[in-house]
N, C-alpha and C positions, 0 to 999 in steps of 0.2 A: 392391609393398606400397603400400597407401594412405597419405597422407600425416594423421596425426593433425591433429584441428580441435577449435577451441570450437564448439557446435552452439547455438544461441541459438533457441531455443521461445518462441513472440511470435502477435501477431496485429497489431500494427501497426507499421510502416515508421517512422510519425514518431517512435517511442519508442525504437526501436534503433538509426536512425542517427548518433543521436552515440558509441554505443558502438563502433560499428562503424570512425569514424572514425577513434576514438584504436586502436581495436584493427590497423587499415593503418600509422597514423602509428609503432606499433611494431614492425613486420609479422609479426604472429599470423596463423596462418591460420584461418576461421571459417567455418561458412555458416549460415544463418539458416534454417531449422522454423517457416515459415509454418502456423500451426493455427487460420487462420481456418474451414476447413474438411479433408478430406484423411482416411486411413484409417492403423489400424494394422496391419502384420502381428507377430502374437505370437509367430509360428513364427521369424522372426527372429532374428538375434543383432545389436543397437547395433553401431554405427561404431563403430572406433579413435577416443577422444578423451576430450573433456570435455564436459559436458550443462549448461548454463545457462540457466531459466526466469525468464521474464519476460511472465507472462501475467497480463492483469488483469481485474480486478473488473468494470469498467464496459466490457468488449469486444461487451457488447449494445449499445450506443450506439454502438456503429459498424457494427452489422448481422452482428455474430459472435455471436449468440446460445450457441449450445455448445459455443465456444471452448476455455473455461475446462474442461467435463467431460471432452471432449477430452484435452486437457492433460493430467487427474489420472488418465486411464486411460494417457496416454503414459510418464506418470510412473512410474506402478506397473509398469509393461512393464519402464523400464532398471532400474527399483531393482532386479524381480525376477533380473536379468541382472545386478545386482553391477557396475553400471555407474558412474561417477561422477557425481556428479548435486550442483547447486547450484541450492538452492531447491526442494526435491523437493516428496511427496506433501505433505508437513506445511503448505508452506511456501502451497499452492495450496487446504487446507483451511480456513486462515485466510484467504487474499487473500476468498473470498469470501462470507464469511460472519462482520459483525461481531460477531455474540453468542459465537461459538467464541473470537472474540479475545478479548472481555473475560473471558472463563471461563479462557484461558489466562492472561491478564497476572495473575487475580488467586490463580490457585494459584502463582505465584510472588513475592506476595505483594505486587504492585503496585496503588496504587488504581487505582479507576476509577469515573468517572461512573456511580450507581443508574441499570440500566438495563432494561423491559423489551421482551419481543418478543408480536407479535400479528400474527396470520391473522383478518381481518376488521374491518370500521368496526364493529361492538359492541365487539370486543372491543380494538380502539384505544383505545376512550373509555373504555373501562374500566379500562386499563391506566393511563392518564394520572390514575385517580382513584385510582388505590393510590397512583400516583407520589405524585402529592399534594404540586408543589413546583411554585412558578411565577416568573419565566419558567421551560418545558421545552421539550424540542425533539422532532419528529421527524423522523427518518430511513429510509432503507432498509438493510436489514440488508446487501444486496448491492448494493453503488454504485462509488464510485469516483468522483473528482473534486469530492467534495461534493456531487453527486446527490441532491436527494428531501429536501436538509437546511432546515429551515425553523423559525426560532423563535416558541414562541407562547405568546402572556402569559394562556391562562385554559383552561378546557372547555368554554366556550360558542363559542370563539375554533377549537378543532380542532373542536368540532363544525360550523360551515359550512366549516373546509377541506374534512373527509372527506366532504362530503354534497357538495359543489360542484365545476364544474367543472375547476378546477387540481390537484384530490386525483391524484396520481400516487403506483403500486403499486410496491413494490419488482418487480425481475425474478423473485423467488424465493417473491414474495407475503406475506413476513415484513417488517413495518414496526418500526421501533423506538423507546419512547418514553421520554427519558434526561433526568435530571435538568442544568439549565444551570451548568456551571462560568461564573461568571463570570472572562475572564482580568482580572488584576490591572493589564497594564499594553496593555491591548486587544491583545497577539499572543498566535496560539500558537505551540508551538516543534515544530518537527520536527530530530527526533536520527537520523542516520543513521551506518548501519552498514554495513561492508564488510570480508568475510572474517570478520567475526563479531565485527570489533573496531570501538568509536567513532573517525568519520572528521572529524566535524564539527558542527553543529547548526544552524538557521536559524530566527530568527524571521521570525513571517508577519505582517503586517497584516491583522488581521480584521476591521475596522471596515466593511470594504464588501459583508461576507456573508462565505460558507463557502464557495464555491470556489475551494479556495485550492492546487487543481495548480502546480506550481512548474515543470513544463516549459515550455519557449517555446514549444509546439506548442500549448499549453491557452489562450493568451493572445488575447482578440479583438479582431480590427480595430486599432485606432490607441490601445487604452483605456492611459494610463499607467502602469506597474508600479515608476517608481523609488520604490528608498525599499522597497518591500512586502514583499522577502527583505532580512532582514538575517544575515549569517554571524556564527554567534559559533562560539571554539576551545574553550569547554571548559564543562561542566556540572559539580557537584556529585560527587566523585568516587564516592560512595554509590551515586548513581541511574545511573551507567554501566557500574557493577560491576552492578547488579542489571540493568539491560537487557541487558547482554553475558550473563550469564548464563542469563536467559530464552530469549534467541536459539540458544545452544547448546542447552540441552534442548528448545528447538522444531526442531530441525537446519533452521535460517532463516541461510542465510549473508552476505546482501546485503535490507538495508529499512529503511524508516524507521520510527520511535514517534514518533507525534504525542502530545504534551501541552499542558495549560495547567496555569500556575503561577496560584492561585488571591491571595487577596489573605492568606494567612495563609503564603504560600508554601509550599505543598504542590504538589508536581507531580499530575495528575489524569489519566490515558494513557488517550485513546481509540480509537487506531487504529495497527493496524500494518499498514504497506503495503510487501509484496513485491514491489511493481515499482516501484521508485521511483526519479524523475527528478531532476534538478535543476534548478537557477534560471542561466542562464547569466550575467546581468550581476550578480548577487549572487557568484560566483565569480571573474568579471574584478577587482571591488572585492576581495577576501579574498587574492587569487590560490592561491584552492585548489580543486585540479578532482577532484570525485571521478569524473568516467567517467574521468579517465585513470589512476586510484587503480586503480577496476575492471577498467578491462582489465589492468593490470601484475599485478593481482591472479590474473586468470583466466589471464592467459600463463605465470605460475609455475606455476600449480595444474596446465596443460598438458604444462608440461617436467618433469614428476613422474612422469608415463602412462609406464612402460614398455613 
């Protein structure tokens, strides 16, 4: 008999091996579902085990273009098998595509940044004139990492981005143009969640832009990060009841909600990211680790599998 495994669905190395780590340090057995590229058979019946995805958004930027599609046809494969599955189709609907998030956060009645989406420079510009609120931002609908995020004070101001040479398309051709939370106290927060329940939260320092990946793998060259994750234990007990909630009826079991607390203190949620990393030396200071949260997580969910 084969020996039951966590199967980890990925497309990059540097994202899973801390998971992977803690998952030896308690020795789980796993293998990883490399979906950079690779084929299905449907005819098939899934492994003895457990299914954990952790495919992302921005896997074009590493030259996995249809990674991600990949993934939500693998996905749909075990769900149909009645397999166990963490992070499944839902979860990969969202990872790529943030207008679907904002559609979901707010039928569960979470604000969120006025936001719209646009296929083409007319109708970017045109978009930004409903918006009709300045500073706004654009975005790509499908990113990752803070990709394509660029703020800008007018319509004269997007009109030589989109016409000039730095205008970059989203992967998916959908750009998005959203009204600017300013934060209250220049971070945003990112709430994370694991097994479906709040683990922790992190302020980020935004003051130097929007790319604000919190893995140590996203960090460049020698540039300083202390100070720019700070862990905080607890939010508003309201807004975790209602995120924990959201995540259930998205069957999202491991992600984070990015918000900003605006200056009237209102949380504002704009992105939920199902493959989500941490900050390691923001975790040394707190001494709280959520990959080792997660894998103790996945290794229960494992010794379930009859």
């Amino acid at each position: 008999m084969k020996m039951k495994k966590i199967y980890i669905i990925h497309e990059n190395n540097d994202w899973t091996r801390h998971l992977t780590a803690r998952l030896d340090e308690i020795n789980t057995p796993y293998e990883l579902w490399d979906l950079s590229d690779g084929l299905i058979d449907i005819q098939e019946e899934p492994p003895e085990g457990i299914f954990y995805n952790r495919m992302s958004a921005s896997s074009h930027t590493r030259g996995h273009r249809y990674a991600p599609e990949l993934t939500d046809n693998l996905l749909t494969w075990l769900e149909s098998r009645n397999a166990i599955v963490f992070n499944g189709t839902k979860a990969i609907e969202l990872e790529v595509s943030k207008l679907k998030q904002h559609l979901a956060l707010q039928k569960y009645g979470i604000q969120t940044p006025e936001t719209y989406g646009a296929v083409g420079k007319e109708h970017i510009l045109k978009a930004a004139e409903k918006l009709n609120k300045f500073p706004f931002i654009i975005k790509h609908n499908r990113a990752g990492k803070g990709l394509g995020v660029r703020l800008l004070q007018s319509i004269e101001e997007l009109k030589t981005y989109v016409s000039g040479p730095e205008f970059e398309d989203s992967i998916d051709g959908i750009s998005l143009i959203q009204e600017y939370i300013k934060p209250a106290d220049g971070t945003i927060v990112r709430s994370e969640f694991i097994g479906g329940k709040f683990f922790y939260a992190v302020k980020v320092d935004s003051s130097d832009g929007f790319e604000l990946c919190p893995a140590d793998s996203c960090q460049i060259g020698d540039v300083p990060v202390v100070n720019k994750f700070t862990i905080i234990d607890s939010l508003p007990s309201e807004q975790i009841k209602q995120y924990e909630h959201f995540l259930k009826e998205q069957k999202i079991d491991v992600a984070a909600i990015e918000f900003i607390f605006d200056a009237d203190g209102v949380a504002h949620a704009y992105d939920v990211n199902t493959n989500t990393n941490y900050n390691a030396d923001a975790e040394k200071v707190a001494e709280k680790f959520a990959m080792l949260a997660l894998a103790n997580f996945l290794k229960s969910e494992l010794e379930k599998v009859e």
